[in-house]
N, C-alpha and C positions, 0 to 999 in steps of 0.2 A: 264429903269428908272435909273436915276443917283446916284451915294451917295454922299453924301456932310453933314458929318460928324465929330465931333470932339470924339477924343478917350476918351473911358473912362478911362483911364489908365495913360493919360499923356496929355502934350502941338500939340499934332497930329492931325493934319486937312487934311482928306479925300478929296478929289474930284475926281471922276471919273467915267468914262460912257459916254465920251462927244462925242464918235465918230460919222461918219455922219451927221444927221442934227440937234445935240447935240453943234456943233460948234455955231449957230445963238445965243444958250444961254447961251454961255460962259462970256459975260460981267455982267449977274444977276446972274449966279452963281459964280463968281469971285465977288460979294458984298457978296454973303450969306456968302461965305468964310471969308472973313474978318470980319463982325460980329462977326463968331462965335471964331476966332482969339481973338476979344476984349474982349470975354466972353460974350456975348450978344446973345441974341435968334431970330434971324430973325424973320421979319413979314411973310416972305411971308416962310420960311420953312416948311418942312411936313415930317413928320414921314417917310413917301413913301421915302423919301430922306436918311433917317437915315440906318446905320450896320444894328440894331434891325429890324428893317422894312423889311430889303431884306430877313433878315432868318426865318421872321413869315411868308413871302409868301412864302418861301422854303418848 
């Protein structure tokens, strides 16, 4: 699962995860990115995607 997250700390946008066959969705996650660039909450993001998410499945 990928992260595609903004820090909570600062202007800092995560993306990563994308190897394999991670590349076919690098154009819809290269938008969530920038959304959340603008400060805006993607539609289509999920938790599953966020820092937080990866360390509650940890």
């Amino acid at each position: 699962m990928p992260i595609i997250d903004r820090s909570p700390s600062g202007p800092l946008i995560t993306v990563t995860g994308l190897s394999g066959h991670g590349f076919k969705f690098a154009p819809v996650f290269g938008e969530l990115a920038a959304e959340l660039t603008m400060g805006e909450t993607p539609e289509l993001w999920s938790r599953r995607f966020s820092i937080a998410g990866h360390l509650d499945a940890a």
